[in-house]
C-alpha positions in Angstrom: -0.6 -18.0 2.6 0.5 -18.1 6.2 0.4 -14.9 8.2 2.3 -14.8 11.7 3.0 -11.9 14.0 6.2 -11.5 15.4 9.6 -13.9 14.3 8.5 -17.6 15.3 7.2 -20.1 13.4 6.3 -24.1 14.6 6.5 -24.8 10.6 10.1 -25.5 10.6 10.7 -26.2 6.4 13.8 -24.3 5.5 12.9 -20.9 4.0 14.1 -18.3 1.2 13.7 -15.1 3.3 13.1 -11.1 2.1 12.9 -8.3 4.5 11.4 -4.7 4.1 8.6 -2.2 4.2 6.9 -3.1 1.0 5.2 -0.3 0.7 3.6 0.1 -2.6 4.5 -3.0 -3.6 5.8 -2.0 -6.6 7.3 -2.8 -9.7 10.9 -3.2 -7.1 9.3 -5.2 -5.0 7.6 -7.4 -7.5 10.9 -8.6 -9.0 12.3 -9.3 -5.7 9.2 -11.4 -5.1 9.3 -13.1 -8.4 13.0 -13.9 -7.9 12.6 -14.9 -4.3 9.5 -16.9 -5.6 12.2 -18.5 -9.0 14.7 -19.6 -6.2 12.6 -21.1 -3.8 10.9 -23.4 -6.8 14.5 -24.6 -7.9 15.7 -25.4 -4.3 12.7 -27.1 -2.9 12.1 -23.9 0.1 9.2 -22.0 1.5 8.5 -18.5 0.4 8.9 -15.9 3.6 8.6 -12.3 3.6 9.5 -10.6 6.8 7.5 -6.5 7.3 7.4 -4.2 9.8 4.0 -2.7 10.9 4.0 0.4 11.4 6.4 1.6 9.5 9.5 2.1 11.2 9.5 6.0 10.4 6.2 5.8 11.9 7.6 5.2 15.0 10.7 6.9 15.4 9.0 10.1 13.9 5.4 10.1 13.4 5.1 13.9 12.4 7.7 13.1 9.3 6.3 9.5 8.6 5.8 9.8 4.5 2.1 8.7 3.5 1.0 5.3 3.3 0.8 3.5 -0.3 -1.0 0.5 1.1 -2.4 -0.7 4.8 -1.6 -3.7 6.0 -4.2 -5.7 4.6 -3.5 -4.4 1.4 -0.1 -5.1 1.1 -1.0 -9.1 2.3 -3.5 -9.5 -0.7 -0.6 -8.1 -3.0 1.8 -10.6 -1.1 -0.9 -13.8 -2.0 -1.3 -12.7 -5.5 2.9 -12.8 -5.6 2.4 -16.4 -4.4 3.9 -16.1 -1.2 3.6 -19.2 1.4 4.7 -16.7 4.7 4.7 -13.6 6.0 5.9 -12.5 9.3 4.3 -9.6 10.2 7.0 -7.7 13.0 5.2 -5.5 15.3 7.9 -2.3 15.2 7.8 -1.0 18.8 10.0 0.0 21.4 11.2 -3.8 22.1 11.9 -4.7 18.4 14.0 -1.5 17.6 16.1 -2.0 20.2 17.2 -5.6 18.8 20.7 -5.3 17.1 21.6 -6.4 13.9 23.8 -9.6 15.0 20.4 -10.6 17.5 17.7 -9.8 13.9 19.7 -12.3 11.8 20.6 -15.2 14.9 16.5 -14.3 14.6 16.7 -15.4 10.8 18.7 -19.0 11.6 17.3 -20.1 14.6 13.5 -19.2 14.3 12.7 -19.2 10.8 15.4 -21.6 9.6 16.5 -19.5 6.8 18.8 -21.0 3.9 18.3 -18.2 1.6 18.1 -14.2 2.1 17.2 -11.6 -0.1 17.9 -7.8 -0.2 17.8 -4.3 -1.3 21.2 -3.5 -1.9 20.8 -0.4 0.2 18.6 -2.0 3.1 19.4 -1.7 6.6 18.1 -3.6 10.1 19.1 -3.3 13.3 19.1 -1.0 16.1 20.5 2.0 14.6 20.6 0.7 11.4 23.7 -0.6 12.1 23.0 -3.8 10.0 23.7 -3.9 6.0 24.1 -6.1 2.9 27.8 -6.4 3.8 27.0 -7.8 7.6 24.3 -10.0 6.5 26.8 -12.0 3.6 29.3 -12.1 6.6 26.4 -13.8 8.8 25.4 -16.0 5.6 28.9 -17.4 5.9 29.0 -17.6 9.4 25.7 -19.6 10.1 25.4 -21.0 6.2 22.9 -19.8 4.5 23.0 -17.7 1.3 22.5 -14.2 0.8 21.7 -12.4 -2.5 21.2 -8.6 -2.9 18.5 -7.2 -5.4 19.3 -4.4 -7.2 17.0 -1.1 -8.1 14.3 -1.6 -11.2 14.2 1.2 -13.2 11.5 2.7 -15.2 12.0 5.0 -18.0 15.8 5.4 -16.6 13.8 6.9 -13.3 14.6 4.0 -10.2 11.5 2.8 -9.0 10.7 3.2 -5.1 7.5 4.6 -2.7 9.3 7.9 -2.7 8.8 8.5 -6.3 5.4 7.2 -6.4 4.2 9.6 -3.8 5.6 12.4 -6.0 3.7 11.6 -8.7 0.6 10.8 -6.7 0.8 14.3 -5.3 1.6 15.5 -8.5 -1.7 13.8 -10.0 0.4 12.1 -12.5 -1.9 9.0 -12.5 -0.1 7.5 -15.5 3.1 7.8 -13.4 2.2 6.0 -10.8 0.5 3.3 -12.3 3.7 2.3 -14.5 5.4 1.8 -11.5 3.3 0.2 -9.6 2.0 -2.1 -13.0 -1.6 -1.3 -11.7 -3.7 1.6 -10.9 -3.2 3.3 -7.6 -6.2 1.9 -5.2 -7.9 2.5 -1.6 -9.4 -0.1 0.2 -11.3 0.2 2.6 -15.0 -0.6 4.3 -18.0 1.2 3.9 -19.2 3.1 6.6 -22.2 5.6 7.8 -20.9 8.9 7.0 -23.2 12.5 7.8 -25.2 11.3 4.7 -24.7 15.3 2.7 -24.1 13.6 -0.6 -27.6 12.4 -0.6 -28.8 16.1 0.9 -27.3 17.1 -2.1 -28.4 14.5 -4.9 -25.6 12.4 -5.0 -25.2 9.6 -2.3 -21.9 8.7 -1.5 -20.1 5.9 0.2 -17.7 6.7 3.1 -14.6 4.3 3.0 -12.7 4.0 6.1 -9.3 4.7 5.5 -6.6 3.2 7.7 -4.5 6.2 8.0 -5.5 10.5 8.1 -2.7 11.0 5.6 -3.1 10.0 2.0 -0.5 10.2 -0.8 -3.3 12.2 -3.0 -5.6 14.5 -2.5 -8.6 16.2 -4.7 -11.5 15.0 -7.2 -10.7 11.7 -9.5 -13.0 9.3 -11.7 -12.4 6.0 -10.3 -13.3 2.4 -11.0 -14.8 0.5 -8.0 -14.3 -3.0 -7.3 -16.3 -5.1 -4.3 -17.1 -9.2 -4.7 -20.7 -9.5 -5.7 -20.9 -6.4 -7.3 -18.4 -6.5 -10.4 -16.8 -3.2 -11.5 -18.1 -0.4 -11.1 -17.6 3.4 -12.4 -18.2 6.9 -10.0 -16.0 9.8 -9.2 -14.5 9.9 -5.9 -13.4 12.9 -3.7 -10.8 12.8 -1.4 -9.9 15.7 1.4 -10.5 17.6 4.4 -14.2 18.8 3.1 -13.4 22.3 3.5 -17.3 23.6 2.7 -18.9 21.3 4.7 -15.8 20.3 7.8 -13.2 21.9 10.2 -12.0 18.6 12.0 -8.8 18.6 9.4 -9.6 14.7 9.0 -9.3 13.3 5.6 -12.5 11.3 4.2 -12.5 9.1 1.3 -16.0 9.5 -0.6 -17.5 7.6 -4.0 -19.9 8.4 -5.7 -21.2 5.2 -7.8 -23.3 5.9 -11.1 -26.8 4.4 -11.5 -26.2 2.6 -8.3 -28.5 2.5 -5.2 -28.0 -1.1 -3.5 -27.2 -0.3 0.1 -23.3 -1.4 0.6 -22.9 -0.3 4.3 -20.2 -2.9 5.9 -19.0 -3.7 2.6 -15.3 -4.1 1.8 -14.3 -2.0 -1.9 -11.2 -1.2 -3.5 -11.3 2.4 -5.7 -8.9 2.8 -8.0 -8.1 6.2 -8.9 -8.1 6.7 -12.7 -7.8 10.3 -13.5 -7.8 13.8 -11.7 -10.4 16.3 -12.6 -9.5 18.9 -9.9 -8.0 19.8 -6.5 -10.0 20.2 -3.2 -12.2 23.4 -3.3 -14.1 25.6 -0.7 -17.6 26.6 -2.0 -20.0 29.5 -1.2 -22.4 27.5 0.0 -24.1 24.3 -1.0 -25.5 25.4 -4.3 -22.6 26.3 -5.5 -21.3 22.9 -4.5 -23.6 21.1 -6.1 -23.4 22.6 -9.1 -19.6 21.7 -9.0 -20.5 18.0 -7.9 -22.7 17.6 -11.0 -19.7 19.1 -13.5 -17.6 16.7 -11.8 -19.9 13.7 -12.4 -20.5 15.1 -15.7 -16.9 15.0 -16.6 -16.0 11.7 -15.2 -18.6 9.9 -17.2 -17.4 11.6 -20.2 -13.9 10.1 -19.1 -15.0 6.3 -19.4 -16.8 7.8 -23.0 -13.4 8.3 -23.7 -11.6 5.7 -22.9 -13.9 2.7 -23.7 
């Protein structure tokens, strides 16, 4: 898979185009892919998917920007395992929200050479988001090439999106989330040198660096591990502001890996979160803390007892 930053390309094979935020890449976004992927196959194009990074709410109004499902990086593995030959990666800045909708699709024909685009049915573009389905099948006519709109997936009756799996993930309906997303929810990130307490305290963990300070969940979970070289691997995770131990209000990822001490500093992992045991918690003190950690390590491995 091809990734490019910005709307130009020197590969000039026509293309079958989708454009959005992907966030989650979820059960929507996966039959958009597929049927992006089903067209392309029977006309002979390229596979493109056009993303903003950040997200556009993240620009225009940081303080109200909803929680990231997935970084970048995550959403372009989720992209390769959909089969996708492009993605064009649009920096959102001052520059690119400023272009109009007419100057975004001329964008679409004369850069990227695109003979076939498809929608959300609700999805604007465009400064203003003054650009919709109805402008963009105008413009298909206009310049010749086709545009299809995709439709909501729904789930139980309940319409897929990122909003709803946020609610859930708040919520700590695990289950929720992972039917719309056809996977467990995951973090991904590297691991790095944290203040080393969870080895004070008899329970080393490793610190993942997250890519944004506000997750969609929050509190203790068991979760499943994965990292190449190492296989799958079982611990209990927790995620928060460390209320007993921190005051810096920043958010730290931590896993706690059972019957494992191989030093993984650098090392890239993905923690899926399986099932919440608890919210975030201030202590009296670290004894009273670990006694908490061990229940919480207790329970999780009587989770995976469980469910074998």
């Amino acid at each position: 898979m091809q990734i490019l930053r910005g709307l130009h390309s020197t590969d000039f094979r026509p293309l079958a185009v989708t454009i959005g935020n992907f966030d989650g890449v979820h059960l929507g976004h996966q039959a958009m892919l597929k049927e992006l992927r089903a067209t392309a196959q029977a006309r002979g194009l390229q596979t493109a998917v056009v993303t903003f990074e950040p997200h556009p709410r993240e620009f225009f109004t940081p303080q109200q920007a909803p929680a990231r499902l997935t970084s970048l990086r995550e959403k372009l593995e989720l992209f390769r395992e959909m089969g996708m030959d492009r993605v064009y990666v649009c920096p959102f800045d001052k520059v690119f929200a400023q272009k109009s909708a007419d100057d975004f699709i001329l964008t679409l024909v004369e850069s990227l050479r695109a003979q076939h685009v498809l929608i959300g049915d609700d999805f604007r573009f465009g400064s203003g988001r003054g650009g919709d389905f109805a402008l963009m099948q105008l413009a298909g006519v206009q310049h010749g090439f086709e545009v299809k709109a995709m439709h909501s997936v729904l789930h139980d009756g309940v319409r897929v999106s990122s909003t709803e799996i946020r609610i859930a993930l708040a919520e700590g309906k695990l289950g929720v989330a992972r039917d719309y997303l056809d996977r467990p929810y995951s973090i991904s990130g590297r691991v790095v040198h944290g203040d080393a307490m969870g080895r004070k305290l008899g329970y080393p963990t490793a610190n993942i660096q997250m890519q944004h300070n506000l997750p969609p969940l929050k509190g203790v979970y068991v979760v499943q591990v994965h990292s190449d070289g190492l296989g799958v691997l079982q611990g209990v995770a927790s995620l928060g502001l460390r209320p007993t131990l921190k005051h810096d209000a920043k958010y730290v990822l931590e896993v706690h890996l059972f019957e494992f001490e191989q030093q993984i500093y650098g090392r890239h992992l993905r923690v899926e979160f399986l099932h919440k045991l608890r919210d975030e918690m201030k202590f009296d003190g670290l004894e009273a803390l670990t006694r908490q950690i061990t229940s919480d390590v207790n329970n999780a491995k009587q989770w995976f007892i469980d469910h074998e």
